[in-house]
C-alpha positions as CSV (number, residue, x, y, z in Angstrom):
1,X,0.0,0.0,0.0
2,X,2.9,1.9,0.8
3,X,4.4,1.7,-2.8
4,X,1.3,2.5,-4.4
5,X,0.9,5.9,-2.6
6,X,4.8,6.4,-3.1
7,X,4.4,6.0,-7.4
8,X,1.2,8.0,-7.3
9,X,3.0,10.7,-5.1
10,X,5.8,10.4,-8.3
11,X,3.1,10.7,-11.0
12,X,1.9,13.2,-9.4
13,X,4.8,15.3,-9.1
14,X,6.1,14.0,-12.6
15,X,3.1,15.5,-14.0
16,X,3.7,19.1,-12.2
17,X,7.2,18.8,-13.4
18,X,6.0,18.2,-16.8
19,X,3.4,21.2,-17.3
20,X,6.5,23.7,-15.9
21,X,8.5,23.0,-17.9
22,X,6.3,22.6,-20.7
23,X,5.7,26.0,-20.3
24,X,8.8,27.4,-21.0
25,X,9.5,24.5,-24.0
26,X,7.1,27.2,-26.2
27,X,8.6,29.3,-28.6
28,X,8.5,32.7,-27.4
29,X,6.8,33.5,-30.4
30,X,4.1,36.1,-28.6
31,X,6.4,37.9,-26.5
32,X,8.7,38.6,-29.3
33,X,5.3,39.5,-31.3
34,X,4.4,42.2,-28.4
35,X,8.1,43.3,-28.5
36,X,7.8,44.2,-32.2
37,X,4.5,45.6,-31.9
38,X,6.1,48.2,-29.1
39,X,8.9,48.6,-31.6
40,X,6.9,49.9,-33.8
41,X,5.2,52.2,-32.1
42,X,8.2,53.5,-30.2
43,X,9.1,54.6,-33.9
44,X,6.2,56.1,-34.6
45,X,6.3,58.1,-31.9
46,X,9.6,59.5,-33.0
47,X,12.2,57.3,-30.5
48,X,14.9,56.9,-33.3
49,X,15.2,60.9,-32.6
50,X,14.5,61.4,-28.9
51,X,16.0,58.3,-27.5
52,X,18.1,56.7,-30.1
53,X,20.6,54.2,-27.1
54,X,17.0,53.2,-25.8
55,X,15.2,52.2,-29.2
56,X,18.5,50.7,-31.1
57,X,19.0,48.7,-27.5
58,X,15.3,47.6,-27.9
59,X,15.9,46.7,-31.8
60,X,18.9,44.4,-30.5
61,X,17.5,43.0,-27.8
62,X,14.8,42.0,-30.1
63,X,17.5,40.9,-32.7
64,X,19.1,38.5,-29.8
65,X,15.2,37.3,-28.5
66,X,14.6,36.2,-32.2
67,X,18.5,34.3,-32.6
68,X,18.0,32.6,-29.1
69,X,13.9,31.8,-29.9
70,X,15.6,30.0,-33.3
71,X,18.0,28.0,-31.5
72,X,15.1,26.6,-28.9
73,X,16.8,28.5,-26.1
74,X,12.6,29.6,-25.5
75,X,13.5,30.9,-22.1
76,X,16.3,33.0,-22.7
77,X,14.6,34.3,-26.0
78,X,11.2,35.3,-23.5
79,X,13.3,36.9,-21.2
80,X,15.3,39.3,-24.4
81,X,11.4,39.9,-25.7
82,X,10.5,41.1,-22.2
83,X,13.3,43.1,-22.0
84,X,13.0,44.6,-25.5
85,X,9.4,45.6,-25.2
86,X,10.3,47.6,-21.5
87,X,13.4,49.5,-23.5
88,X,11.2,50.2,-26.9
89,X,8.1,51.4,-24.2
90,X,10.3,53.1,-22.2
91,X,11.9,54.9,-25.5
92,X,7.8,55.5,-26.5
93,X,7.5,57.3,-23.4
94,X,10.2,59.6,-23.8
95,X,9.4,60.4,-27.8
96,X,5.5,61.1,-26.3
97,X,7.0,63.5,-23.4
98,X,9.3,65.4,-26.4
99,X,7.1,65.0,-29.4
100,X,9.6,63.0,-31.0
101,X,12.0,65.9,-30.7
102,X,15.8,65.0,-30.0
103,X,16.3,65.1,-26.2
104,X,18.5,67.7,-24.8
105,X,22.2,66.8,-25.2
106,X,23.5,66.6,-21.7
107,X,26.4,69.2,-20.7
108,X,25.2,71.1,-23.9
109,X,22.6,73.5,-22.5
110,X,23.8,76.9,-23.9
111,X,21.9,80.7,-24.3
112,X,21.2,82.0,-27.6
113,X,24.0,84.7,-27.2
114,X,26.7,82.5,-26.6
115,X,27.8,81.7,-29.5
């Protein structure tokens, strides 16, 4: 009776393993998809100008999500996509707040009678 409980007890937890790590055996194909989407509107908003390091790190971390989610390495290649779509919002957010302007150089601030 012992045994019996025992192997159900390892079904049981074999199964839990299982639907884990089935989990992150996906292709990150969505988050990589929702990375992309942000991308793009991060460059519609005018990022490329007002943060260019923040929008061309998003483009790569995308680049590297896409290599890893190729080479089955699905969590590694979630965890890029995740990261790209925070940098390319983040870059959104600051093209919105500057209306796409360039953003202030810093150090650079001088008065029109400078020159």
């Amino acid at each position: 009776m012992k045994r019996l409980g025992f192997l159900s007890m390892a079904l049981v937890a074999g199964l839990a393993c299982g639907i884990v790590f089935s989990a992150c055996s996906k292709p990150a194909d969505d988050e990589i998809q929702a990375a992309e989407d942000m991308i793009k509107k991060a460059e519609e908003a005018g990022a490329l100008n007002s943060s260019p390091r923040l929008f061309e790190k998003a483009k790569d971390l995308l680049a590297e999500a896409k290599r890893l989610n190729e080479q089955s390495s699905y969590s590694d290649a979630r965890k890029k996509a995740e990261f790209a779509l925070m940098r390319a919002e983040q870059a959104k957010n600051n093209a919105e707040k500057l209306g796409g302007k360039a953003a202030p150089q810093r150090g650079s601030v001088r008065s029109e009678g400078s020159e």
